[in-house]
C-alpha positions in Angstrom: 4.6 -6.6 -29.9 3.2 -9.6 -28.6 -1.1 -9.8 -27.8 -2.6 -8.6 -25.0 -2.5 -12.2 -22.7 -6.3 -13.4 -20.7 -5.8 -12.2 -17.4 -5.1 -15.3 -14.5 -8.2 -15.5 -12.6 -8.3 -14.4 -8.8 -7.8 -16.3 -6.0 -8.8 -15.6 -2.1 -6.3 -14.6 -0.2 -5.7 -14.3 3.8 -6.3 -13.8 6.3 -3.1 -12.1 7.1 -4.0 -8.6 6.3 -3.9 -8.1 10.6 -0.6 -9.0 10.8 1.4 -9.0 7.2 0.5 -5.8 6.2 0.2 -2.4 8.7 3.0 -0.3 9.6 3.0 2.4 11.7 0.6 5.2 11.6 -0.6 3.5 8.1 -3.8 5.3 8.8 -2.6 8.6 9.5 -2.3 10.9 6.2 -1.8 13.6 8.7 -0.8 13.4 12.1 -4.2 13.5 14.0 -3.2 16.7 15.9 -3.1 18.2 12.2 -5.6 21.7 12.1 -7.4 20.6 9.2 -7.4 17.0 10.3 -10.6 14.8 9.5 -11.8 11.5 10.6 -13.3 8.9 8.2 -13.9 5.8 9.8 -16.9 3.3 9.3 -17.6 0.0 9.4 -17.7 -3.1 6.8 -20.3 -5.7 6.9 -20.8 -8.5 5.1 -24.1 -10.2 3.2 -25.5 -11.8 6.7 -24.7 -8.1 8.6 -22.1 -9.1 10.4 -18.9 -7.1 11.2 -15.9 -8.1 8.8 -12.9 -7.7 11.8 -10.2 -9.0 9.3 -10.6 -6.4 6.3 -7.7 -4.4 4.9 -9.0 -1.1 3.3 -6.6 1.3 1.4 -7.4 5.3 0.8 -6.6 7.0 -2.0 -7.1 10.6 -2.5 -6.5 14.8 -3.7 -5.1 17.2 -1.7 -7.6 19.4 -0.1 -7.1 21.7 -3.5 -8.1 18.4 -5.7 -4.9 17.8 -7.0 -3.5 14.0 -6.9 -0.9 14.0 -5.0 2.5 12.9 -6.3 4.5 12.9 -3.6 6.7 9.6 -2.8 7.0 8.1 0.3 3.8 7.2 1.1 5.3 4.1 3.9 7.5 6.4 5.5 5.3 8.9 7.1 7.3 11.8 8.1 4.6 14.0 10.1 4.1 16.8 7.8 3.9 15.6 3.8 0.2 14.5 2.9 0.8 12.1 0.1 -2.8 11.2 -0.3 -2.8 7.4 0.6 -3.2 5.7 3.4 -3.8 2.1 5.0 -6.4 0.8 7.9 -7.4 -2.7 9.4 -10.7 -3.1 10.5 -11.2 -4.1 14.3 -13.1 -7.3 15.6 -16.6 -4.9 15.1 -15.4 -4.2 11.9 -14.6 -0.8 12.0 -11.7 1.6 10.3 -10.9 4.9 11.2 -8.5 7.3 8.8 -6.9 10.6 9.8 -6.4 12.6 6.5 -7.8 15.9 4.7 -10.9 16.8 3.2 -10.1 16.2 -0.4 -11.2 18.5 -2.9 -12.3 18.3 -6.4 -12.3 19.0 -9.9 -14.6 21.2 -11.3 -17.7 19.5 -12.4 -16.9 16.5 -9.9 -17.6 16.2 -6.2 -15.0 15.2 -3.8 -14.6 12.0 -3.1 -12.5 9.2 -1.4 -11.3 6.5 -3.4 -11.8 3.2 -1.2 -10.1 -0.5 -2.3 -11.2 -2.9 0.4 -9.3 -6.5 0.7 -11.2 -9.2 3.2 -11.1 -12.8 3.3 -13.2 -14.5 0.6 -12.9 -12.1 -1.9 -10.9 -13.1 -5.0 -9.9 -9.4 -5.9 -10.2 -6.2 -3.7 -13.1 -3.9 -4.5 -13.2 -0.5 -5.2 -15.7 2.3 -4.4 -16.0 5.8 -3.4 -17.0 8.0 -0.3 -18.1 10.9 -1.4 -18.7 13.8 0.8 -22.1 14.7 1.8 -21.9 18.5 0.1 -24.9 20.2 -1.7 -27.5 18.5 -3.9 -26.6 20.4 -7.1 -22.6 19.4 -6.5 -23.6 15.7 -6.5 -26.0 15.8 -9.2 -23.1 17.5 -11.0 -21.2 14.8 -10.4 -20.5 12.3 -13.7 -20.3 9.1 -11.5 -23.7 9.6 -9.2 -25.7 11.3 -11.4 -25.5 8.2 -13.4 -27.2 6.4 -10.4 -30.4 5.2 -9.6 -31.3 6.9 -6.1 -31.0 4.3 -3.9 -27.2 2.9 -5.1 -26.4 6.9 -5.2 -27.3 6.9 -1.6 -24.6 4.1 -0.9 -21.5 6.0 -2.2 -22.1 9.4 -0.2 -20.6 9.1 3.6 -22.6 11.1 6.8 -21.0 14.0 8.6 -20.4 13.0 12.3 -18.4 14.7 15.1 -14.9 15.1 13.6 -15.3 13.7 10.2 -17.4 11.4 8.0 -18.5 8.1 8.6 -19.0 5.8 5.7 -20.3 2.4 6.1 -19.4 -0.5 3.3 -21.9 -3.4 3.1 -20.6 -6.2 1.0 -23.6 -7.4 -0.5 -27.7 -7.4 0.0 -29.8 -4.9 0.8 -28.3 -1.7 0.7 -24.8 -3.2 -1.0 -22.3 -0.4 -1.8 -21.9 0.6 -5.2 -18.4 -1.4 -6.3 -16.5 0.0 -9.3 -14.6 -1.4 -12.0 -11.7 0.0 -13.5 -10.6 -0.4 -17.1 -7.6 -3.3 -17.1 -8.8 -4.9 -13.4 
């Protein structure tokens, strides 16, 4: 077995996220005429407040019974499987919109999107987490936020709006989401 080797260090990549990388209905984990279709959509901003219009975010995410899904063919969107991923461009105002299901959650945890945002200038993507605006006691039960100070809490839980959730990334200064890192990245 040969040791574990330094990892190469990042380097900024694109701007072709526009162009290189969407495919058809990449935002769609269910068809938006779905019954139990939801909207998240947001914007992402970056340390001077201004819109990011080139950012590539991907969605990760449970079923609406919290399990992960495991179903292949997340590319080739066939109108009916939810396979719990999806794919989004942001605009010129820098805004995203997905069309997926509520997820659910594990006991003990809240439900949650899993968010990994690509833009220009960044060496690596970024990870985070939308997590639905439910009851007090089902965030505080949740491991992740409850280990949060209030104010970087408030960053990772999205607002209800008229079809959905609306979840606003800010790349950095005041009110900077709460980025995750993930053992191995």
């Amino acid at each position: 077995m040969s040791p574990a080797l330094p990892p190469t260090a990042g380097q900024t990549v694109g701007p072709f996220f526009g162009y290189a990388l969407p495919y058809d209905r990449d935002s769609e984990l269910v068809p938006p005429g779905h019954p139990r279709a939801v909207r998240l959509s947001g914007r992402v901003i970056d340390g001077a407040g201004q819109p990011v219009p080139d950012a590539l975010l991907e969605l990760w995410q449970p079923d609406e019974a919290g399990s992960v899904v495991r179903q292949e063919g997340s590319l080739r969107r066939d109108g009916w499987t939810f396979t719990g991923w999806g794919r989004a461009s942001t605009d010129d105002t820098g805004t995203y919109t997905f069309t997926t299901l509520k997820p659910g959650a594990e006991p003990g945890k809240a439900g949650f999107f899993l968010i990994t945002l690509f833009a220009r200038g960044l060496p690596n993507r970024l990870f985070t987490r939308a997590y639905l605006p439910q009851d007090a006691a089902v965030l505080d039960s949740d491991p992740l936020l409850s280990s949060l100070p209030e104010p970087e809490r408030a960053t990772l839980i999205s607002r209800a709006d008229e079809g959905g959730f609306r979840f606003d990334i800010v790349m950095q200064g005041e009110g900077e989401t709460v980025f995750l890192r993930y053992p191995g990245h």
